[in-house]
Backbone as CSV, one residue per row, in Angstrom:
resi,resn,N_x,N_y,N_z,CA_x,CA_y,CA_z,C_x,C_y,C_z
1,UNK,203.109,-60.265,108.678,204.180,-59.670,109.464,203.735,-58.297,109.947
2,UNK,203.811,-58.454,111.247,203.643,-56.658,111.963,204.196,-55.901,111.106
3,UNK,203.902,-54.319,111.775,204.702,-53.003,111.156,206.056,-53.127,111.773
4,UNK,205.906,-53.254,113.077,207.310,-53.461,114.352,208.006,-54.219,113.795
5,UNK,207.747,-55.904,113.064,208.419,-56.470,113.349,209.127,-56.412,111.328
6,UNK,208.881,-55.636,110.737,208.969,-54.919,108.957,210.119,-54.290,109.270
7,UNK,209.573,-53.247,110.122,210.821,-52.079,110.407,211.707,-52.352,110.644
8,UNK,211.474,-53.364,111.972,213.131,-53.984,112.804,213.846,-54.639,111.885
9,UNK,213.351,-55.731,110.716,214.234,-56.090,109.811,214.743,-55.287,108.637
10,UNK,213.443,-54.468,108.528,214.525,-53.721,107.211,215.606,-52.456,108.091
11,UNK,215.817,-52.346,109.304,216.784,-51.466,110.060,217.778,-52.626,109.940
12,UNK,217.354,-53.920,110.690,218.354,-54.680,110.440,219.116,-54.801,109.149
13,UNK,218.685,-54.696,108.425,219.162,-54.938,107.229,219.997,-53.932,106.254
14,UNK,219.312,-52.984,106.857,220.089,-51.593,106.119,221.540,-51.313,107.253
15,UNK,221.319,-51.493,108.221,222.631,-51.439,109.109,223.673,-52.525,108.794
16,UNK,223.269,-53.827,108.504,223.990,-54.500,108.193,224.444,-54.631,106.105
17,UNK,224.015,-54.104,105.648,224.049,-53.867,104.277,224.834,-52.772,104.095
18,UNK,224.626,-51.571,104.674,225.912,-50.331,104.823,226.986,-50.813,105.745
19,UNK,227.334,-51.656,106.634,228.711,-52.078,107.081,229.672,-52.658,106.775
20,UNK,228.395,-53.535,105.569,229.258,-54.465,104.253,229.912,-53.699,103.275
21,UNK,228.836,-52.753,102.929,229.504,-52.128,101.500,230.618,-51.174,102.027
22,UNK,230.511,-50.532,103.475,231.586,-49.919,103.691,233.036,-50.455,103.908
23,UNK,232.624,-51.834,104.632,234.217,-52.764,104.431,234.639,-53.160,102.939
24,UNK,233.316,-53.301,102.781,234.095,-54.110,101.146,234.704,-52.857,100.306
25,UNK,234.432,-51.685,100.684,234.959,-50.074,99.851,236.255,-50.087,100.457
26,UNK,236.283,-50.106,101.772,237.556,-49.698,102.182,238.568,-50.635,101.808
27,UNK,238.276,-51.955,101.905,238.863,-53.085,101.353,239.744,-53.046,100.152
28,UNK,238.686,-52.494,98.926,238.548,-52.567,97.630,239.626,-51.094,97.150
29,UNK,239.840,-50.605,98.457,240.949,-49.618,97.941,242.069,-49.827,98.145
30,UNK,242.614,-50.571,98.690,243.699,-51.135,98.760,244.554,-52.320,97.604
31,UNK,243.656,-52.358,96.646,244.077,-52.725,95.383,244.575,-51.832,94.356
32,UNK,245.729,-52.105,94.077,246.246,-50.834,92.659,244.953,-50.810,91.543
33,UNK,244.540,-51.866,91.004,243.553,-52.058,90.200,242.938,-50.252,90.331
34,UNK,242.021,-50.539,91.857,240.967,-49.774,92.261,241.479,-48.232,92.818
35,UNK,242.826,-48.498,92.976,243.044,-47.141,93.771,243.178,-46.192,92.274
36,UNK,244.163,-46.674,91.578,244.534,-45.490,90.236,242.816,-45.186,89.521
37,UNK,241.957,-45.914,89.429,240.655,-45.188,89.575,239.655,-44.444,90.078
38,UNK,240.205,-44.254,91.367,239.212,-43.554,92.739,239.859,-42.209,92.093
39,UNK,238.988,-40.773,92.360,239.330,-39.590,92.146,240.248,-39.111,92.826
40,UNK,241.152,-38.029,93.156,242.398,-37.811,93.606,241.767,-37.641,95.103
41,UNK,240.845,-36.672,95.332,240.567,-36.140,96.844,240.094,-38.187,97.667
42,UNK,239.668,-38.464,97.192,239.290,-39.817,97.942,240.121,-39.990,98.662
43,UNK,239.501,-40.521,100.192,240.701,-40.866,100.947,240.560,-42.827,100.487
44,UNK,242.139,-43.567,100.449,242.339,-44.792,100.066,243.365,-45.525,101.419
45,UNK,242.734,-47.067,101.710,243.813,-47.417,103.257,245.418,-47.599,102.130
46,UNK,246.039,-47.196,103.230,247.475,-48.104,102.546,247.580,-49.313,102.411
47,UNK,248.107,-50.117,101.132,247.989,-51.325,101.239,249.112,-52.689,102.103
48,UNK,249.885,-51.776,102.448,251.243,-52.053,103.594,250.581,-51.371,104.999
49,UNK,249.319,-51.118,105.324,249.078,-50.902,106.828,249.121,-52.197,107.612
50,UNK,249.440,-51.561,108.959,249.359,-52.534,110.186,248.718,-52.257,110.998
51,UNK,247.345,-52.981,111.341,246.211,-52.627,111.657,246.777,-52.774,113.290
52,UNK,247.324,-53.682,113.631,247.756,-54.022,115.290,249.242,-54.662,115.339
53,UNK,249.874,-53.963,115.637,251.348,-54.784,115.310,251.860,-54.803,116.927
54,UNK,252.936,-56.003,117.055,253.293,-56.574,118.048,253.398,-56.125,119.700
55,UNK,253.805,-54.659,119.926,253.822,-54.042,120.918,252.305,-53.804,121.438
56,UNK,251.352,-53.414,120.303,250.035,-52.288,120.973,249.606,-53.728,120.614
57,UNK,249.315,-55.004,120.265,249.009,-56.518,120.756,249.127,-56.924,122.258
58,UNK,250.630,-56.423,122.777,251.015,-56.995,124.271,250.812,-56.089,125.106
59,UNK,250.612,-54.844,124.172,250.279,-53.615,125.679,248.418,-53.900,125.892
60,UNK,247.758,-54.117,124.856,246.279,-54.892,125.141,245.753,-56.369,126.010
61,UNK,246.835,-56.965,125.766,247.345,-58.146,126.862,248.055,-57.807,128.182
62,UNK,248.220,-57.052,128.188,248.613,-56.355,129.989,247.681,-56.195,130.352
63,UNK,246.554,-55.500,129.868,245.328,-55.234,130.912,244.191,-56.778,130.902
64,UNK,244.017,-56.770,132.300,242.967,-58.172,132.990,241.863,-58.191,132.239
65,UNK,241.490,-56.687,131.733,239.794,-56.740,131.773,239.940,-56.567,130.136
66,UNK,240.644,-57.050,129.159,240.378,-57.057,127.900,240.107,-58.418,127.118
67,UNK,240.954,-59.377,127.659,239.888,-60.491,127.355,238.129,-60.803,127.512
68,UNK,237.922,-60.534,128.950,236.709,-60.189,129.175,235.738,-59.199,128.384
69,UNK,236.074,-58.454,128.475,235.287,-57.611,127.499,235.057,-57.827,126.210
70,UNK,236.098,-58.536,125.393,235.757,-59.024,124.276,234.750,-59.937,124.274
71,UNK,235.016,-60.967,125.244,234.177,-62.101,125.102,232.761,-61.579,125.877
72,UNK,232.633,-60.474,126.637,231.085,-60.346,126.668,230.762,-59.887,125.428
73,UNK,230.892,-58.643,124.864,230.847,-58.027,123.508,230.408,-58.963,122.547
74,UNK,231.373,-60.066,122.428,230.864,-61.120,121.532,229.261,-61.879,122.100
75,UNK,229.662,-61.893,123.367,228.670,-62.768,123.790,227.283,-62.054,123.523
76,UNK,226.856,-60.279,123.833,225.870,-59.784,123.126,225.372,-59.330,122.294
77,UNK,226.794,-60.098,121.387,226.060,-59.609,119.923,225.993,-60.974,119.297
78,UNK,226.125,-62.088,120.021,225.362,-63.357,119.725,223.754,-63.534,120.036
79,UNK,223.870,-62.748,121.194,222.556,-63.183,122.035,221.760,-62.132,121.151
80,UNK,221.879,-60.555,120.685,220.984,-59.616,119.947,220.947,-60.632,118.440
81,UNK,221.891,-61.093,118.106,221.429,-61.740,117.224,220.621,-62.874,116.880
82,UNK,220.187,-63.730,118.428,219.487,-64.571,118.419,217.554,-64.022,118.438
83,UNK,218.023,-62.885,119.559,216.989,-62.400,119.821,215.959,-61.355,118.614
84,UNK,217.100,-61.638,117.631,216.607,-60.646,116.533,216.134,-62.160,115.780
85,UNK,216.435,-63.110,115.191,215.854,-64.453,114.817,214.530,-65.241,115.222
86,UNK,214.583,-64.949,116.571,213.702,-65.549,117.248,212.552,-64.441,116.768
87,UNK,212.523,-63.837,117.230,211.496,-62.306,117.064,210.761,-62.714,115.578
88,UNK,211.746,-62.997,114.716,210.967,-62.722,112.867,211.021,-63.972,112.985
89,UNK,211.254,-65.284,113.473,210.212,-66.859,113.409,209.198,-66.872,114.339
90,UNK,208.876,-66.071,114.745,207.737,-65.975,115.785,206.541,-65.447,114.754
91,UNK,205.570,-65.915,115.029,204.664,-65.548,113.676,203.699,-64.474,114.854
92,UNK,203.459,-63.598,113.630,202.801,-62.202,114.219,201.360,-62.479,113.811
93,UNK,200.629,-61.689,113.978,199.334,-61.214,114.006,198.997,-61.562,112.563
94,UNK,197.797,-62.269,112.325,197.187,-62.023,110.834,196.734,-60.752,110.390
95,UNK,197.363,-59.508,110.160,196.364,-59.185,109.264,195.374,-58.670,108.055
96,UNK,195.573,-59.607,106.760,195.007,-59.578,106.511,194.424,-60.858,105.793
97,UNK,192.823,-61.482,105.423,193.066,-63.250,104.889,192.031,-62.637,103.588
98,UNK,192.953,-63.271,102.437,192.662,-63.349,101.082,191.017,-64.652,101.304
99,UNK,190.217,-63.900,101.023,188.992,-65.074,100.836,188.864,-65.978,99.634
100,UNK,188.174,-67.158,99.755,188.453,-68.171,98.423,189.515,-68.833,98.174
101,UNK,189.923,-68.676,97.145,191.028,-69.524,96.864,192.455,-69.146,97.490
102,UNK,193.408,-70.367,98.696,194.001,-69.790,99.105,195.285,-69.185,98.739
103,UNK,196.025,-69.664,97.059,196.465,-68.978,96.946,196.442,-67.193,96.709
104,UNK,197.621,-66.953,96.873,197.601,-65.154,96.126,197.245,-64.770,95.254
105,UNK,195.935,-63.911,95.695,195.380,-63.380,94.199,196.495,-62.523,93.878
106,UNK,196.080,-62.166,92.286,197.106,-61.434,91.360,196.450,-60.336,91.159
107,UNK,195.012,-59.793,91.237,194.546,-58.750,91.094,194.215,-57.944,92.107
108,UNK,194.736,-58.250,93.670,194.603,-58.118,94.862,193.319,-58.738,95.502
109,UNK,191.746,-59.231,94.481,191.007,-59.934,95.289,190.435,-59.586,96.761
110,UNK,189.341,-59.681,97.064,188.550,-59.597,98.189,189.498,-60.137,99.774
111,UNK,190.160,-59.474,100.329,190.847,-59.527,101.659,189.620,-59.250,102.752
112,UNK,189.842,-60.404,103.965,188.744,-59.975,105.321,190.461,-59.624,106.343
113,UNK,190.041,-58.537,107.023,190.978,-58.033,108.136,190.694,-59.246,109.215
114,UNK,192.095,-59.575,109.284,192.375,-60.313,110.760,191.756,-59.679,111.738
115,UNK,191.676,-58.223,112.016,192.056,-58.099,113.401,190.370,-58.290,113.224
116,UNK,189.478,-57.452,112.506,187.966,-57.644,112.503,187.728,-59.228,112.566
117,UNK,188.140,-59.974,112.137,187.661,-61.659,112.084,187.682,-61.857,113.726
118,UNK,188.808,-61.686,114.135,189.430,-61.567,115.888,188.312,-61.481,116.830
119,UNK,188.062,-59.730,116.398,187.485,-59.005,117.176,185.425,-59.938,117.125
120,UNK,185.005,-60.479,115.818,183.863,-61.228,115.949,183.784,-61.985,116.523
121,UNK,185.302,-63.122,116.432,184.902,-64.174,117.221,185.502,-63.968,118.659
122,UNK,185.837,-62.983,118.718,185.930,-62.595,120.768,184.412,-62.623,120.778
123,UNK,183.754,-61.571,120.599,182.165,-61.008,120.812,181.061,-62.680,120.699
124,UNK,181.638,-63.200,119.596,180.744,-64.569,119.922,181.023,-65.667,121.122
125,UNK,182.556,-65.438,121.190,182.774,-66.047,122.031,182.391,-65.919,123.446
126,UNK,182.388,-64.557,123.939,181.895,-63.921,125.130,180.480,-64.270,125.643
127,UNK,180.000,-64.532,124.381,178.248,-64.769,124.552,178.097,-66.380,124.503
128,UNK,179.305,-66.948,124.866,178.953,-68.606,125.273,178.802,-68.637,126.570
129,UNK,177.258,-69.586,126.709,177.093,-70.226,128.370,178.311,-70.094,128.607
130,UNK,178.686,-69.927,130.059,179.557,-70.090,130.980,181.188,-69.570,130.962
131,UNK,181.125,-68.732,129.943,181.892,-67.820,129.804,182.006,-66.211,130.312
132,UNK,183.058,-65.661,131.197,182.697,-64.720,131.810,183.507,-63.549,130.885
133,UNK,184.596,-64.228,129.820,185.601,-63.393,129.544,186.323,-63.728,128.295
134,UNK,186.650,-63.791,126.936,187.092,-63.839,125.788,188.192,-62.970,125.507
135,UNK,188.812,-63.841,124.572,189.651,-62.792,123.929,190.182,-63.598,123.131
136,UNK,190.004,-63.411,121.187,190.698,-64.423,120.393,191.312,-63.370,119.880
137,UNK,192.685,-64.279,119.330,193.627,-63.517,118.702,194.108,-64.718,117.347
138,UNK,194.336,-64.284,115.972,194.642,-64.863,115.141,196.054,-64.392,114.355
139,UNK,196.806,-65.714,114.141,198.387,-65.666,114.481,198.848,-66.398,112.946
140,UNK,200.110,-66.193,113.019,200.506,-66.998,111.731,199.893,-66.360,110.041
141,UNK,200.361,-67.102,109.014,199.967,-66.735,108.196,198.877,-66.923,107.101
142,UNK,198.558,-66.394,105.713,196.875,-67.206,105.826,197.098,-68.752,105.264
143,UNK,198.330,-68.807,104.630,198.377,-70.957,104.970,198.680,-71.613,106.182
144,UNK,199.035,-70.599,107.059,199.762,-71.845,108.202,198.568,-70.898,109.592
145,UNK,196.952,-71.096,109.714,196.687,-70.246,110.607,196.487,-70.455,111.764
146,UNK,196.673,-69.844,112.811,196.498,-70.325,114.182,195.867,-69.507,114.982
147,UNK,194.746,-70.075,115.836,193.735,-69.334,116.742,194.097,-69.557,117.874
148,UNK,194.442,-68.383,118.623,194.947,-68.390,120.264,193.643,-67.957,121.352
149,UNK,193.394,-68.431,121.927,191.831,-68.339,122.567,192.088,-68.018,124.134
150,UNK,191.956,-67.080,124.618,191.754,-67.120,125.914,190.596,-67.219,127.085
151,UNK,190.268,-67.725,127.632,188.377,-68.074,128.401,188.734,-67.857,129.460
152,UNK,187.705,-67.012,129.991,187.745,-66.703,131.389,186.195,-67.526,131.925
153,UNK,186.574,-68.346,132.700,185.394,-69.063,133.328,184.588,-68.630,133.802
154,UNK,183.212,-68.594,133.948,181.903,-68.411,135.175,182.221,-68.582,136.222
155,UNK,181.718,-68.643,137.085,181.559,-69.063,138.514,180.957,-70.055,138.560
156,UNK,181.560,-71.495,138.676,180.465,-72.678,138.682,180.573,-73.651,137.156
157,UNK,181.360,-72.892,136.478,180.962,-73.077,134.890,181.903,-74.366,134.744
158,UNK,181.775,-75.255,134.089,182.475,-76.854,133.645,183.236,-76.726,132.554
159,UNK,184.721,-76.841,132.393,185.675,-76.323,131.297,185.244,-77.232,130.608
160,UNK,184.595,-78.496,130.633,184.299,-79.757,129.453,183.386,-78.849,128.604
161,UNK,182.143,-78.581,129.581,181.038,-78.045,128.787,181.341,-76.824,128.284
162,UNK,181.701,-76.149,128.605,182.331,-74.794,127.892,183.028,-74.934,126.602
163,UNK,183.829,-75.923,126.822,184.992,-76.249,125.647,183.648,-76.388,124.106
164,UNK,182.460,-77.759,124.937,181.734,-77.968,123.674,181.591,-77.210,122.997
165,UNK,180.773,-75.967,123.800,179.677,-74.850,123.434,180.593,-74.310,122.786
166,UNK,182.644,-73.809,123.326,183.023,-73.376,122.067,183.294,-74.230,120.664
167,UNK,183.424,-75.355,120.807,184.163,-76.115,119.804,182.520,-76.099,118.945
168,UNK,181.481,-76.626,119.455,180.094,-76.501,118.120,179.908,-75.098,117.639
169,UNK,180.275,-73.729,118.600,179.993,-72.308,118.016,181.014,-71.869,117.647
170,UNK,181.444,-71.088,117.983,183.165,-70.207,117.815,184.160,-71.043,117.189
171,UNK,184.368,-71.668,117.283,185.535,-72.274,116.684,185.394,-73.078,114.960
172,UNK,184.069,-73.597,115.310,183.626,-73.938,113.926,182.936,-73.213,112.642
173,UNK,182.956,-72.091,113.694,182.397,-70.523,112.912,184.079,-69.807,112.327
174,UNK,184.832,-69.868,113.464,186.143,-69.670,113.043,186.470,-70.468,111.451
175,UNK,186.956,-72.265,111.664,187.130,-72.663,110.665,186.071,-72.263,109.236
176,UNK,184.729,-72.158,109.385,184.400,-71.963,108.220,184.740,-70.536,107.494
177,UNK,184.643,-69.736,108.100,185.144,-68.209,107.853,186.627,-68.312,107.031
178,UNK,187.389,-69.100,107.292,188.884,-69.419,107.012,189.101,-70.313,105.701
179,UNK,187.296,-70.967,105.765,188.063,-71.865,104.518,188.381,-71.818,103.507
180,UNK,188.385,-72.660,102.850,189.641,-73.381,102.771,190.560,-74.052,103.320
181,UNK,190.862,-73.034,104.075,192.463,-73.033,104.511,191.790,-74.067,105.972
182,UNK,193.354,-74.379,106.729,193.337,-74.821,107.806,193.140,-74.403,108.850
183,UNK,193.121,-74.247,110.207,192.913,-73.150,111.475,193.045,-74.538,112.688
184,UNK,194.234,-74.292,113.485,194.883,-74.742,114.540,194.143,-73.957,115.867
185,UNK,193.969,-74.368,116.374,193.313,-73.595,117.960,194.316,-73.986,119.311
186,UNK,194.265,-73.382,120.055,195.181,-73.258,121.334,194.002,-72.720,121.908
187,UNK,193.176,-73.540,122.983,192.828,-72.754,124.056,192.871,-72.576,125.218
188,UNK,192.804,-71.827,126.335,193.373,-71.590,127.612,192.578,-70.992,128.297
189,UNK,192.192,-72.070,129.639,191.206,-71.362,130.325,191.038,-70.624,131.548
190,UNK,191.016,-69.646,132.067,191.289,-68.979,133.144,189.648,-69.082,134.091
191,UNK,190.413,-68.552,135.550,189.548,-68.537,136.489,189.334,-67.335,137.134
192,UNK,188.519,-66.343,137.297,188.567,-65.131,137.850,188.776,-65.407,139.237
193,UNK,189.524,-64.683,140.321,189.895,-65.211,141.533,189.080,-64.171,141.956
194,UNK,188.600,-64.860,143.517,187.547,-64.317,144.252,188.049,-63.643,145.407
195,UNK,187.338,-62.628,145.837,187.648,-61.570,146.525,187.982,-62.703,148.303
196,UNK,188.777,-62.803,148.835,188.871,-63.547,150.260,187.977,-62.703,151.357
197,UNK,186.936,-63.054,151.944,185.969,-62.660,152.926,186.991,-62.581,154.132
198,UNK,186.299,-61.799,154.649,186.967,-61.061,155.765,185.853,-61.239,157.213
199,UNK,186.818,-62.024,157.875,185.951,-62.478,159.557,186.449,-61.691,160.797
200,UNK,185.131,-61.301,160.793,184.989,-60.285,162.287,184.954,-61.268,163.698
């Protein structure tokens, strides 16, 4: 898991963890139980309040634009909440992979950095025939791992034959580096676009 994507949940979490304990306080004072125990200065709700009573209900129903507004309101704090879900099932960056055995060592054990594993097999990758352009990135976690590959073609260069040269070098250099474990590949091949000549 990223740093970005650590932070955003434990913000999430602390915002939503102090909104709880503050309802459930304010809540929790409205019981005789709890109130004859709170210290005198504490402020406590009344337990006979009326949070919205019948008039300031129909004077909120006079205006057009208050239904609406609720239901967008709701509607973006469905959608921030999806978008906050989606974000932390999206698997981030490896980095770091426990070598050997793939469970978790207990003594912390010999770790290789993702982003360095990455950054080798870009550089090997770059140096395949018919490759003009690399860039690997390694995703997911160290049981579930996944190699995202991007290739920028030669001029002339055959995505079959390219694919080989990566699948016998880079990629099988990838899996052994990983093993144990498994390694999924995604690759994607691009074309550098050529400058359009210009007729006199």
């Amino acid at each position: 898991m990223s740093g970005l994507r650590s932070a955003v949940n434990r913000a999430a979490l602390l915002v939503t963890g102090g909104l709880a304990v503050l309802t459930g306080a304010a809540l929790a004072s409205t019981a005789d139980a709890v109130r004859r125990r709170l210290p005198a200065g504490w402020a406590r709700l009344d337990p006979d309040r009326v949070w919205l009573d019948g008039a300031a209900l129909d004077r909120w129903r006079a205006h057009a634009w208050w239904p609406a507004a609720v239901i967008a309101v709701l509607a973006l704090g469905v959608l921030a909440f999806g978008a906050w879900a989606a974000y932390g099932i999206r698997p981030g960056r490896l980095r770091r992979l426990p070598l050997g055995d793939p469970r978790p060592p207990k003594d912390g054990g010999i770790t290789l950095s993702g982003t360095a594993l990455a950054a080798a097999l870009t550089d090997r990758a770059r140096s395949t025939p018919g490759v003009d352009g690399a860039r690997v990135r390694l995703l997911g976690r160290p049981r579930r791992l996944r190699a995202h590959v991007t290739v920028t073609l030669a001029p002339g260069a055959a995505p079959a034959a390219v694919l080989q040269r990566l699948a016998r070098g880079t990629l099988a250099e990838a899996r052994e580096s990983v093993a144990p474990r498994t390694l999924r590949t995604e690759i994607h091949f691009e074309v550098r676009p050529h400058a359009a000549r210009r007729l006199r």
